[in-house]
C-alpha positions in Angstrom: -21.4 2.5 0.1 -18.7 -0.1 -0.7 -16.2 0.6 -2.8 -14.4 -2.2 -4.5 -11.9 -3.1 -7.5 -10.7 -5.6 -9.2 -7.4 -6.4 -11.5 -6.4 -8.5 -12.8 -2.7 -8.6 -14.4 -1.1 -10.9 -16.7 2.6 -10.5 -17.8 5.2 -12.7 -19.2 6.8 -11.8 -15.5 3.6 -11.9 -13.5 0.4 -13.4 -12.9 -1.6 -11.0 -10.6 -5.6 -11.5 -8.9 -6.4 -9.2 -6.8 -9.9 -7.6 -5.7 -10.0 -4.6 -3.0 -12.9 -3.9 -0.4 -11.6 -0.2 1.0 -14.6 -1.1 2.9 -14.0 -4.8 3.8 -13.8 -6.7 7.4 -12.0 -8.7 6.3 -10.4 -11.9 6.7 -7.7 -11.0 3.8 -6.9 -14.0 2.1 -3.4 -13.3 0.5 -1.2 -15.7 -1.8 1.9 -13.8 -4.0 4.5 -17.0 -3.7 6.6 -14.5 -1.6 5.5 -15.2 2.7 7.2 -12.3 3.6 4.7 -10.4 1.2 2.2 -11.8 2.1 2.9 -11.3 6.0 3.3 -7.7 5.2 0.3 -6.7 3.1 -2.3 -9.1 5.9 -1.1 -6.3 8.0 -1.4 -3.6 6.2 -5.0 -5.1 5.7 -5.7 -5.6 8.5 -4.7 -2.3 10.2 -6.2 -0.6 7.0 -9.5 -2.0 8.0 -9.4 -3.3 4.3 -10.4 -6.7 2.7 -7.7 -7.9 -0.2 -8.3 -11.2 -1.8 -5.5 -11.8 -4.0 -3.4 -14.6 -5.5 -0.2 -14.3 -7.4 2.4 -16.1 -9.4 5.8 -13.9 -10.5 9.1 -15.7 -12.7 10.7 -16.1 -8.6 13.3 -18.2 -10.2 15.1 -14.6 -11.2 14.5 -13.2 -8.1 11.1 -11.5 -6.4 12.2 -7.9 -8.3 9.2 -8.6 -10.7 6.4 -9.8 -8.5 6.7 -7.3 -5.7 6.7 -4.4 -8.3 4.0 -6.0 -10.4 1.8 -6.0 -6.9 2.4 -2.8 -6.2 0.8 -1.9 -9.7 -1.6 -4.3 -8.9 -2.7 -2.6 -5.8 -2.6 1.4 -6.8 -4.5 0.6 -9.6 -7.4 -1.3 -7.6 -7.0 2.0 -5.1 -7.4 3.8 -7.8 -10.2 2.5 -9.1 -12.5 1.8 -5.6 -11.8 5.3 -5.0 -13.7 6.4 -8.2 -14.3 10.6 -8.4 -12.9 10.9 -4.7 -15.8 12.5 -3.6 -16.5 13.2 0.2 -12.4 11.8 1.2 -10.6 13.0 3.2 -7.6 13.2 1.2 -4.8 13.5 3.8 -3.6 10.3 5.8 -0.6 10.0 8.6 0.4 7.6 10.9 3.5 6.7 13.0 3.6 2.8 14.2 6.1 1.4 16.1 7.7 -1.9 16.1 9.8 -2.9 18.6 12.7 -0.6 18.0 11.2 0.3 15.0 9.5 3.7 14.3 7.9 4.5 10.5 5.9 7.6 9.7 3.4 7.5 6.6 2.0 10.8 5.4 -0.5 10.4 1.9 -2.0 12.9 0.2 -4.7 11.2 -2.6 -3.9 13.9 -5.1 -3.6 12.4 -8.5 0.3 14.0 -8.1 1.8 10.6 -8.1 5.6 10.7 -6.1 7.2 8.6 -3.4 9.6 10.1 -0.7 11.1 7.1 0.8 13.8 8.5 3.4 14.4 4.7 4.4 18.2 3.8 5.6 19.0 0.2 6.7 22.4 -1.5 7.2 21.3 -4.8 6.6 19.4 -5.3 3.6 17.3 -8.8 4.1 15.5 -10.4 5.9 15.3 -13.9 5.6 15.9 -14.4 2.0 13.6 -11.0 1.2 15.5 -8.2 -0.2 14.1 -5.3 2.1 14.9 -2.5 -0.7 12.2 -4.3 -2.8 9.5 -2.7 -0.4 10.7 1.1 -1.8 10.1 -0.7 -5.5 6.2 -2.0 -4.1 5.2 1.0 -2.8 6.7 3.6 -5.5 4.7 1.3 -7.9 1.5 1.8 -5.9 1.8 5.6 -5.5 2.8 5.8 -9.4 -0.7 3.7 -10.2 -3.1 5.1 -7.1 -1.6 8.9 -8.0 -1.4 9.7 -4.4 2.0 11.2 -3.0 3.3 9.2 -0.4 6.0 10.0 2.5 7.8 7.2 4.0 9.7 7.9 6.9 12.1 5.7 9.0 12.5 7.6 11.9 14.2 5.1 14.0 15.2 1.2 13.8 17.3 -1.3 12.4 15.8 -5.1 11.9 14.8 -5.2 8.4 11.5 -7.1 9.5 10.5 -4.8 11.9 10.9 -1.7 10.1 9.0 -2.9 7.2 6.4 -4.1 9.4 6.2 -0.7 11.2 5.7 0.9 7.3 3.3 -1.6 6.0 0.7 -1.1 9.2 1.4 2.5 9.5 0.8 2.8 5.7 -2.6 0.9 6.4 -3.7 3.3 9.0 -2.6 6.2 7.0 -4.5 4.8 4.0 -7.7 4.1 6.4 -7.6 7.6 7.3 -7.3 9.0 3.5 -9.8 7.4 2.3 -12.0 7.5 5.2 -15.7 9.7 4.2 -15.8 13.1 5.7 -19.9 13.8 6.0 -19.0 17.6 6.0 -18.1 17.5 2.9 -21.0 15.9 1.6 -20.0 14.5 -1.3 -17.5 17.1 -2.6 -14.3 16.5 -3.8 -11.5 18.0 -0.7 -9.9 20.4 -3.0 -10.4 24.3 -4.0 -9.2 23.7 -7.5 -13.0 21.4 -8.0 -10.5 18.1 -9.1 -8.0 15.8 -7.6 
């Protein structure tokens, strides 16, 4: 079974591409105008065992606000939809990845009770020219679109580029893991209620 999306997302902010193999083995090819973004989500491919092709184009000359939210819509939504009924997931994800000094915790539930927890404290606030609080906006649009609840924990670090390196491959893990086919349940969604 493969299970693949695609969006595509045209704003007067954005102009998004972006097909997901949950499945893939990749190479990622990844293009959003922003290379710290696109440094950050090849990892989270790649350590999500996922295959993203995407190419994007955001009004930059603001600021990256726009484009980094608009991807994170981008991407829960493609979640979303490769995921289709939910049948036979797992449904719960965690990972801790360190970086360095670095040390981020990711804990998902694929619920369809869309929230973000972000406990997430930095100092310093870029790196490079990247505003590192835009990474709270990406993934709080992602859990809003996917409807999954998502814990992000910092539990130790401060370099902006490692710690958001540490959450985008632990998120990829975590994601893996989610999504990831239990054969006992064979087929069945992971909840008593009979919906997600």
């Amino acid at each position: 079974m493969t299970r693949k999306a695609k969006i595509e997302r045209k704003t007067k902010e954005t102009d998004i591409s972006l097909t997901l193999n949950l499945d893939g083995v990749g190479p990622s090819r990844v293009d959003t105008g922003i290379p710290f973004m696109d440094h950050m989500l090849e990892l989270m491919a790649t350590h999500g065992f996922m295959e993203i092709d995407l190419k994007a184009r955001g009004d930059r000359e603001i600021d990256d606000h726009h484009t980094v939210e608009d991807l994170g819509i981008c991407l829960g939504m493609a979640l979303k939809e490769s995921l289709g009924n939910k049948g036979g997931i797992r449904r719960y994800g965690e990972s801790t990845v360190p970086m360095d000094e670095a040390l981020a915790r990711i804990v998902i539930d694929i619920s369809n009770r869309p929230i973000l927890v972000y406990r997430v404290t930095l100092k310093k606030s870029t790196t490079g020219t990247f505003d590192i609080g835009l990474v709270k906006e990406f993934f709080r649009a992602l859990a809003t679109n996917a409807g999954i609840t998502l814990n992000i924990d910092l539990l130790s670090g401060d370099e902006p580029h490692h710690v958001a390196e540490a959450i985008f491959k632990a998120f990829g893990r975590a994601l893996d893991q989610a999504t990831g086919i239990e054969a006992r349940l064979s087929g069945n969604l992971p909840s008593t209620k009979g919906v997600l």
